[in-house]
C-alpha positions as semicolon CSV with decimal commas, in nm:
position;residue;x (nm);y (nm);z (nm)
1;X;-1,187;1,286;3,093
2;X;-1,110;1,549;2,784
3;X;-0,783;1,509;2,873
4;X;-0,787;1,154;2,745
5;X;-0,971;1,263;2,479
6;X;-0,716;1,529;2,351
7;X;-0,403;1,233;2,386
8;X;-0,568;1,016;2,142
9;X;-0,666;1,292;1,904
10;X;-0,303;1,375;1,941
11;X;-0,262;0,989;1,905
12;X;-0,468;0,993;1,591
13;X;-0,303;1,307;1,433
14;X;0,099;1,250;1,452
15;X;0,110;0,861;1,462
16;X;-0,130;0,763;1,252
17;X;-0,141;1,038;1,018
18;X;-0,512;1,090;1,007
19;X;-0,649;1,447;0,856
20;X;-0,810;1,762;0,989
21;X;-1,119;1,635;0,840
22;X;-1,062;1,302;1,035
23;X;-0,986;1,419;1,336
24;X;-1,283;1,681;1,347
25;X;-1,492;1,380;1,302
26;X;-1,368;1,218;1,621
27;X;-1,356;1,536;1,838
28;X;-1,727;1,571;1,732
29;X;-1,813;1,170;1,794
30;X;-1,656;1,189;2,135
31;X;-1,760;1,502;2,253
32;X;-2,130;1,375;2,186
33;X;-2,000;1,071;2,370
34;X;-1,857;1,260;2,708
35;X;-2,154;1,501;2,731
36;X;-2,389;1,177;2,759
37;X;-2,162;0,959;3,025
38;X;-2,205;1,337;3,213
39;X;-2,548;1,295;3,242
40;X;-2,522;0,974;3,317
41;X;-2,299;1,099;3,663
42;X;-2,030;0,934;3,479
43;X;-1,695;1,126;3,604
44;X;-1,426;0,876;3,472
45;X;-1,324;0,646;3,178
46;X;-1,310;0,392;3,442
47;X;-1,648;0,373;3,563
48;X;-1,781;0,337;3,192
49;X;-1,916;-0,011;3,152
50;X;-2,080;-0,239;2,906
51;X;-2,444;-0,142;3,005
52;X;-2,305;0,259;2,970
53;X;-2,226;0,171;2,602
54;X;-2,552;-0,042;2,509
55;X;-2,756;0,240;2,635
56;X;-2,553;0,508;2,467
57;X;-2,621;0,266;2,115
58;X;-2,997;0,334;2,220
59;X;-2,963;0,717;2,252
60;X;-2,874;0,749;1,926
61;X;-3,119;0,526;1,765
62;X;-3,397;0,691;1,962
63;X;-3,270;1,002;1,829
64;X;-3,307;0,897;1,469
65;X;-2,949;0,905;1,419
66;X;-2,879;0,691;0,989
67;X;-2,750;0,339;1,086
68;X;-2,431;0,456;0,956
69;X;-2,372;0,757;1,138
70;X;-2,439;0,535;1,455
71;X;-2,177;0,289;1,328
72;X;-1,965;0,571;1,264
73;X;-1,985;0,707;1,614
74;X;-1,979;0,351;1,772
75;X;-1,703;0,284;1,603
76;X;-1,454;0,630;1,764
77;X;-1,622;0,520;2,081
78;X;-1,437;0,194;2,031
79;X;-1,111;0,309;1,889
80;X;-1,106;0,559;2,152
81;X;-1,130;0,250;2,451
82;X;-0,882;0,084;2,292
83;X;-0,628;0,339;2,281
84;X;-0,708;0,367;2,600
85;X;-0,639;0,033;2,710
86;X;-0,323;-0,006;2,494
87;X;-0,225;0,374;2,684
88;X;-0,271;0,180;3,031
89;X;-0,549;0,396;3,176
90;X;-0,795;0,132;3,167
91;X;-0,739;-0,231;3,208
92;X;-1,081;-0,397;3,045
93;X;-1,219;-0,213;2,713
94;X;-1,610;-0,181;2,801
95;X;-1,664;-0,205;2,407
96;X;-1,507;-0,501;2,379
97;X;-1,797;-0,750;2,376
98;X;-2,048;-0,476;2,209
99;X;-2,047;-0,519;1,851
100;X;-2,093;-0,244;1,597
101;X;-2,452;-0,158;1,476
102;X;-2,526;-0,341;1,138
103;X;-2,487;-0,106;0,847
104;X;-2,698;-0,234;0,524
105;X;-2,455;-0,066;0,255
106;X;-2,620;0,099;-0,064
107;X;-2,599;-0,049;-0,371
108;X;-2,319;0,058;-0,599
109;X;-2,432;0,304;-0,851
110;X;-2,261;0,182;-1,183
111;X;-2,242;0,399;-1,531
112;X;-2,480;0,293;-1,818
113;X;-2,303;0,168;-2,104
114;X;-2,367;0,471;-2,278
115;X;-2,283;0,716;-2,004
116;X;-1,924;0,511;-1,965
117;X;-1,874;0,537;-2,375
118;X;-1,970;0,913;-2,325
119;X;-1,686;0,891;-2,040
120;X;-1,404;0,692;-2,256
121;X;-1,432;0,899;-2,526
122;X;-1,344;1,274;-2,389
123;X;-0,995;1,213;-2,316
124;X;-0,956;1,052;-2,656
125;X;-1,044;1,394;-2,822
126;X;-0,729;1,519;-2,772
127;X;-0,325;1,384;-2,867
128;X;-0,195;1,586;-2,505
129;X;0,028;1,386;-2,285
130;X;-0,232;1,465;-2,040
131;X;-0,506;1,347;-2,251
132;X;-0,293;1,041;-2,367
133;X;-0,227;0,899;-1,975
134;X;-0,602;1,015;-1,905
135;X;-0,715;0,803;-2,191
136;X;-0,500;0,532;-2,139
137;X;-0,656;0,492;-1,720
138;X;-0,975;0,500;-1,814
139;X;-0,930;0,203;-2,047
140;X;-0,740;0,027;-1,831
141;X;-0,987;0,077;-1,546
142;X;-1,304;-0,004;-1,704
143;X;-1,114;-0,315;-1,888
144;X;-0,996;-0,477;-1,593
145;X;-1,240;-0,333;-1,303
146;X;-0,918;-0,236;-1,110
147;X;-0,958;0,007;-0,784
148;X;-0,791;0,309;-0,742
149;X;-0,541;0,233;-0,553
150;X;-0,429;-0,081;-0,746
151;X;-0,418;0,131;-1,083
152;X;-0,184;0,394;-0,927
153;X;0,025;0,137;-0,766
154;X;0,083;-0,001;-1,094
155;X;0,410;-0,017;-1,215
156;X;0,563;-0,046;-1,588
157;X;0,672;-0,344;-1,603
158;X;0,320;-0,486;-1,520
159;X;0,173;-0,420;-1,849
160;X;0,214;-0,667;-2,101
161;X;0,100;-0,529;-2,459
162;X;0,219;-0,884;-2,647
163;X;0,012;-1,103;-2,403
164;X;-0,230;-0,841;-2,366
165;X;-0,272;-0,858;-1,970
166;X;-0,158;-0,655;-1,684
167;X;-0,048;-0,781;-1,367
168;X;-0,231;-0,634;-1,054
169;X;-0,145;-0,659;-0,697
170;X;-0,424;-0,628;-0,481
171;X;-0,610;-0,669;-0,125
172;X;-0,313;-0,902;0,076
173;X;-0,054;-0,857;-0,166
174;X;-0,250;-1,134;-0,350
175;X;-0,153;-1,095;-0,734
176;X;-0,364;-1,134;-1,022
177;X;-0,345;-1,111;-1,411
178;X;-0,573;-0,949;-1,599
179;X;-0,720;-0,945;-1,970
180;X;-0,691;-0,597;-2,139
181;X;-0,920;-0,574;-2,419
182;X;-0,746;-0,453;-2,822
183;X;-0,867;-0,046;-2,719
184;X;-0,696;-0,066;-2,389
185;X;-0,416;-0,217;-2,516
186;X;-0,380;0,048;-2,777
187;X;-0,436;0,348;-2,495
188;X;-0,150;0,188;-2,350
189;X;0,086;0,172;-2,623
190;X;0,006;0,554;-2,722
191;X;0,016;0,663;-2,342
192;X;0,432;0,488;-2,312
193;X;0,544;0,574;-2,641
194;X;0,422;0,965;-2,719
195;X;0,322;1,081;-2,333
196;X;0,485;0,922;-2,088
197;X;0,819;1,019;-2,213
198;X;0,739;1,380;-2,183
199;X;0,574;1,350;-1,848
200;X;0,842;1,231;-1,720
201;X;1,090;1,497;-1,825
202;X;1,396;1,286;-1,790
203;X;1,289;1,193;-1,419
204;X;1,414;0,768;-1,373
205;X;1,015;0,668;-1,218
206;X;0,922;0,332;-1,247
207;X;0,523;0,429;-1,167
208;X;0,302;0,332;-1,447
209;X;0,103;0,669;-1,445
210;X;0,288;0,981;-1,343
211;X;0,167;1,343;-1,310
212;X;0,293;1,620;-1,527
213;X;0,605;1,642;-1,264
214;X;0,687;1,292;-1,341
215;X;0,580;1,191;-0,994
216;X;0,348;0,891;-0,928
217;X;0,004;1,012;-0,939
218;X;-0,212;1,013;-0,636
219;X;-0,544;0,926;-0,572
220;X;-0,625;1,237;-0,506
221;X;-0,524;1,314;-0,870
222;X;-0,699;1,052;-1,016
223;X;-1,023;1,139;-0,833
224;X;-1,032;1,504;-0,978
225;X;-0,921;1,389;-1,327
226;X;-1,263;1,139;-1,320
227;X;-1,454;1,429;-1,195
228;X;-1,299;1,639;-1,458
229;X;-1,385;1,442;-1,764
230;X;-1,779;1,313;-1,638
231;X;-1,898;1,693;-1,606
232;X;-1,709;1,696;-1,979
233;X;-1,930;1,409;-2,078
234;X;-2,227;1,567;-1,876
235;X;-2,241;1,322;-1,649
236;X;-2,449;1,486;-1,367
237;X;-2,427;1,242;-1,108
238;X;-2,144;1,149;-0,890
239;X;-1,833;1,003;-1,069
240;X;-1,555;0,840;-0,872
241;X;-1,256;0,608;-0,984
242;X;-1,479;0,320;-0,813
243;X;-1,760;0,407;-1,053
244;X;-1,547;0,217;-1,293
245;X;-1,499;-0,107;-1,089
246;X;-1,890;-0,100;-1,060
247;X;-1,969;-0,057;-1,397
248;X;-1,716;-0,361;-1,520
249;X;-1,865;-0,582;-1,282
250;X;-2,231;-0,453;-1,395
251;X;-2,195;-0,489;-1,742
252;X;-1,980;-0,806;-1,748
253;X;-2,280;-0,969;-1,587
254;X;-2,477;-0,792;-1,780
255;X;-2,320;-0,972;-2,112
256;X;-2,329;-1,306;-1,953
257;X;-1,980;-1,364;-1,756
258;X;-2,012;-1,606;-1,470
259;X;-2,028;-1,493;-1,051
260;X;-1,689;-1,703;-1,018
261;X;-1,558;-1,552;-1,327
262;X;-1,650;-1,135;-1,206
263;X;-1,530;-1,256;-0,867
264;X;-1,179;-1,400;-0,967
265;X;-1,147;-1,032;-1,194
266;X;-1,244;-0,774;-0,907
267;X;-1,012;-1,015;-0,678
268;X;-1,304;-1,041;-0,450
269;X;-1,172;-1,291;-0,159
270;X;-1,532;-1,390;-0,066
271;X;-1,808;-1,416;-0,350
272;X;-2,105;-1,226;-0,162
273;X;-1,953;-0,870;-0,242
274;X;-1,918;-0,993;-0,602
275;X;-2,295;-1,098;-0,546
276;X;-2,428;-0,710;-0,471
277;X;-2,336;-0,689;-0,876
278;X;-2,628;-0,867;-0,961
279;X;-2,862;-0,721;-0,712
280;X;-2,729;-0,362;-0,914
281;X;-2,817;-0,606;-1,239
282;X;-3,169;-0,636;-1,135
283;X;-3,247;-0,297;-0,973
284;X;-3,117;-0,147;-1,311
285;X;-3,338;-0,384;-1,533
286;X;-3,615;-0,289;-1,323
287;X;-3,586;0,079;-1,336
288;X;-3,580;0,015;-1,721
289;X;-3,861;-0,143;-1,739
290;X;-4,032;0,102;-1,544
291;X;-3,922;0,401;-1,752
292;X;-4,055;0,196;-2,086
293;X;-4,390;0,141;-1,902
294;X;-4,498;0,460;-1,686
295;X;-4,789;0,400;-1,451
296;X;-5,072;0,558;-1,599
């Protein structure tokens, strides 16, 4: 049975690319997994059934396991019977009709509006390249609520200064243009006329935001420079390039802008994950109100 186990680790590693970290996660998850079917006599990856994986859902519960790590684990378990199946070792997956352990997911954990100005404004104290393009993101991602990986796939022809929009491709390949407000617009013109240039150090790149090499940044790169500049601002809590997509959403509600409206921005395909916004609205008011009038 860990023979099967080490193919689709294998499986995982060279064909679809997953990390160390990854993988170390599923070795871990599945390990757990075998050492239970072996005390339940199980001796092959055919004789696991149904009832095998309900009762395995159990064990973890009863052993106080967070709902998400039990998704988490659920959720190899199933990935690993389906390679299976798709391998030809088994011919029925066993996880098939089992469905993944509800997860309630925490509320997003947005910037005040004076933590994010606190934010904005340290790469704007300096006239580097590096501080130009760092300036010119975070204006661009706060304006528009963008995610990560829609701001670094951004190319330059999507910007529009005249108009004043930028064009995003998101979720589906589903486009959408977006308002940039007069300070993002301005980022933007100082980041392509007096940085970019020398970023790109004659490279031909057609990638919006490019590292000092010229090369598309990565989201790897944008994640440290946000970490960078919030323990700048003295930001103590964790800061992420998602932190900006929450706090646009927050504070557009916040100043009145419609569900619909926030929705059609964050290109949110259903409305209820544009909905958690205003449960983050209300927790927030209430934890104001609470620090303005301390229980005796």
């Amino acid at each position: 049975m860990q023979t099967q186990i080490e193919e689709f680790l294998r499986f995982l590693a060279v064909e679809k690319g997953h990390s160390k970290h990854t993988i170390a996660a599923y070795r871990n998850d599945l390990a757990q997994f075998l050492n239970y079917m072996a005390g339940e006599a199980v001796s092959s990856w055919q004789d696991v059934d149904r009832p095998h994986i309900l009762n395995y859902i159990l064990y973890l519960k009863e052993r106080e396991y967070a709902p998400s790590t039990v998704a988490r684990k659920i959720a190899a378990v199933k990935s690993f019977f389906h390679f299976l199946v798709a391998d030809g070792v088994l011919q029925d997956d066993p996880t098939v009709a089992v469905d993944s352990p509800p997860v309630e997911k925490p509320l997003p954990h947005p910037l005040s509006p004076e933590e994010m100005a606190r934010l904005l404004a340290e790469p704007a104290k300096s006239s580097t390249p590096k501080a130009l393009r760092d300036w010119a993101m975070f204006e661009l991602m706060y304006a528009t609520g963008m995610r990560a990986s829609e701001v670094i796939g951004l190319e330059v022809e999507a910007v529009d200064l005249e108009a004043g929009t930028v064009r995003c491709l998101g979720k589906g390949n589903k486009e959408r243009i977006l308002p940039l407000y007069e300070r993002a617009q301005e980022a933007l013109k100082a980041y392509l006329e007096n940085a970019r240039p020398r970023l790109l150090r004659g490279r031909d790149e057609t990638a919006l935001f490019v590292n000092h090499r010229g090369r598309p940044l990565t989201r790897q790169g944008l994640w440290l420079i946000v970490k960078e500049y919030a323990a700048a601002a003295g930001i103590e809590r964790p800061v992420t390039p998602h932190t900006f997509r929450h706090s646009f959403a927050t504070h557009m509600l916040d100043g009145g802008a419609g569900l619909r409206e926030v929705q059609q921005l964050l290109g949110h395909s259903n409305i209820s994950s544009t909905q958690v916004y205003t449960k983050v609205s209300t927790r927030l008011k209430r934890e104001a109100y609470d620090r303005a009038h301390p229980r005796a």
